[in-house]
C-alpha positions in Angstrom: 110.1 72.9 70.6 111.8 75.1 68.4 110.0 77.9 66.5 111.7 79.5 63.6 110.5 83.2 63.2 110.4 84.5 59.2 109.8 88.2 59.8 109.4 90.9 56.8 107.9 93.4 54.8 106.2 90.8 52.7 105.9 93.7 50.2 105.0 91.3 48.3 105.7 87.7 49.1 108.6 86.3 47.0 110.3 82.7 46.2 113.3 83.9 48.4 110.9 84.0 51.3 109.3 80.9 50.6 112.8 79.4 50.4 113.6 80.9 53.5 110.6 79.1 55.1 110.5 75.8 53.3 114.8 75.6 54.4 113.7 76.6 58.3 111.3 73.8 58.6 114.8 71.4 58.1 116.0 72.9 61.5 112.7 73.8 63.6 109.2 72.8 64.9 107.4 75.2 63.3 107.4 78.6 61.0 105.8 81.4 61.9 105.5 84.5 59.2 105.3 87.9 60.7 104.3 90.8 59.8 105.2 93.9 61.9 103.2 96.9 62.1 106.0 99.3 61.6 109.4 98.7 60.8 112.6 100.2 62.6 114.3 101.3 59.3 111.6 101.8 56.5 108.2 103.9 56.1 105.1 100.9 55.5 104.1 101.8 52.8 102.3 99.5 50.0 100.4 96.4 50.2 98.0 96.7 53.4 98.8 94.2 56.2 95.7 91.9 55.5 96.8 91.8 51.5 100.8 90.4 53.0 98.8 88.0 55.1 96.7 86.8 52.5 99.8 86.5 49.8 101.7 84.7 52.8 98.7 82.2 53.4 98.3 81.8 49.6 102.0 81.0 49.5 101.6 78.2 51.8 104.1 79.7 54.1 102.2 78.3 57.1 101.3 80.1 59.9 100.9 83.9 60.3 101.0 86.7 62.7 100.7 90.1 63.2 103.0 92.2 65.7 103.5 95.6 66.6 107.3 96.2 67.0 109.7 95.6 64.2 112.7 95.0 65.8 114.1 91.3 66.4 113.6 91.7 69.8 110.1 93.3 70.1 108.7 90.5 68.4 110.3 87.9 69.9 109.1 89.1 73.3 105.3 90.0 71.7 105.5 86.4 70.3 106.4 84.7 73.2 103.4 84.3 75.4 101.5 83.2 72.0 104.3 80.4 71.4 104.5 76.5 72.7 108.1 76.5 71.8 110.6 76.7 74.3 113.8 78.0 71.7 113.2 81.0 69.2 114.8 81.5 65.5 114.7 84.4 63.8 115.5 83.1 60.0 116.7 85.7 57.9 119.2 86.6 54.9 123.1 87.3 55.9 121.6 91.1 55.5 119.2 91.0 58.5 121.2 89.4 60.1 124.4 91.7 60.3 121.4 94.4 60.4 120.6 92.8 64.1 124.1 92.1 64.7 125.3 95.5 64.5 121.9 97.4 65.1 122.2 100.4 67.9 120.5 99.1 70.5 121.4 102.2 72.5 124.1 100.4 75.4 126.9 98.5 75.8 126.7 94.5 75.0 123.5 94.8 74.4 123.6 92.1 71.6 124.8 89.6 73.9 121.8 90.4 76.0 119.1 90.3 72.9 120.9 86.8 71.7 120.4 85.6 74.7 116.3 85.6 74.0 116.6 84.0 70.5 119.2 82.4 68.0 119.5 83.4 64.2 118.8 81.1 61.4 121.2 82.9 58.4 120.8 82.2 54.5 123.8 83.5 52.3 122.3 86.7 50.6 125.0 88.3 48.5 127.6 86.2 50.9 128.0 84.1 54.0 127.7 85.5 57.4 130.5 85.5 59.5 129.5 86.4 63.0 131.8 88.0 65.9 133.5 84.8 67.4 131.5 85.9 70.7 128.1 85.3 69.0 128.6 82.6 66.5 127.2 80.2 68.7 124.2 81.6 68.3 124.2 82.2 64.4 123.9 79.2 62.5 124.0 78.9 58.4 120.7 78.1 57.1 121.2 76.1 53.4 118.1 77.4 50.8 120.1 75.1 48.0 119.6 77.8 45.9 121.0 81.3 45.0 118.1 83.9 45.2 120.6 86.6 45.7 118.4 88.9 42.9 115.2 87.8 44.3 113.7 91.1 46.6 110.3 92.2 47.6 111.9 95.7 46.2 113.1 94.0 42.6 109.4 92.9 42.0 107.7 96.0 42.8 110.8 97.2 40.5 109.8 95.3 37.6 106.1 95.5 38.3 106.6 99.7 38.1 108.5 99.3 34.9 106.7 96.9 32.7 109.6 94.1 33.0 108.8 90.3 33.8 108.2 89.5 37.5 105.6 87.0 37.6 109.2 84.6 38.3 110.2 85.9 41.3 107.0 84.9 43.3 105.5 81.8 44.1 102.8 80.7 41.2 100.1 80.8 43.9 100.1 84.1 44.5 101.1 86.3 40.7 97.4 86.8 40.2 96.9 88.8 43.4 100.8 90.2 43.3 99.5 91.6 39.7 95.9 93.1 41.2 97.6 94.3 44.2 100.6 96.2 42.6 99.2 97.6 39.4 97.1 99.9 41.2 99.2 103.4 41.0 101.6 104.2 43.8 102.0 101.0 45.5 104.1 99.1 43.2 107.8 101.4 43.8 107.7 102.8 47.2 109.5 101.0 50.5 
């Protein structure tokens, strides 16, 4: 079994993440949406964790959980006793993923070790990702059939602040609750 592991911000839930999720079911058993508690390079700030979980399940983006680390690695090893699957994908945007590739982990080769404990599932965002030849066996492309290179979490709250169209750059299901979520002051630019 693999499981294919879409973590995020979910700040809020947009079509790039539901591409992300409907192109991972291609190559795994199942997706799981995450949603850390804290994140290692942003404040939380915005929606509250049960409104992310409640755009994600509204999104039909299938299963859900909440972890506490943020890091690739934290939740892979938090996930893991809750999982059947024997292989773990983290699916992500070229982004992330050169994020985790060249993330501090505080020693030596220490990516080697953390690849070891999952693989990476990598969409084109703003370009291809062209892992170290030392890893690239455990990156793998990840086609979404569709450019959603201007499609961000950050763009919508963006537009939503600023009185600009949005209600595009999330999945139908969910603009009703995106709107009553984000219009209430302060939650719509931050993060």
């Amino acid at each position: 079994m693999k499981a294919g592991i879409l973590a995020g911000a979910f700040n809020p839930v947009t079509n790039a993440h539901v591409a992300l999720a409907d192109a991972a079911r291609r190559a795994v058993d199942e997706v799981i949406c995450v949603v850390p508690r804290r994140y290692p390079h942003k404040e939380f700030h915005g929606a509250a964790i049960e409104q992310r979980i409640e755009m994600l399940r509204q999104a039909g983006c299938g299963r859900v959980e909440v972890v506490q680390g943020g890091l690739f690695i934290e939740i892979a090893r938090e996930l893991k006793p809750r999982l059947s699957a024997t292989e773990i994908y983290f699916v992500c945007g070229r982004d992330a993923a050169e994020r985790i590739l060249n993330w501090d982990y505080g020693e030596p080769g220490a990516i080697a070790r953390v690849l070891d404990e999952f693989q990476l599932l990598v969409a084109a965002r703003q370009g291809e990702i062209h892992p170290p030849p030392d890893h690239s066996h455990r990156v793998h492309a990840l086609r979404i059939g569709e450019n959603l290179d201007h499609v961000s979490s950050s763009e919508v709250r963006r537009r939503i602040a600023s009185g600009e169209p949005w209600e595009h750059l999330v999945p139908r299901p969910i603009v009703d609750l995106v709107r009553e979520i984000y219009s209430t002051p302060n939650l719509s630019c931050r993060e």
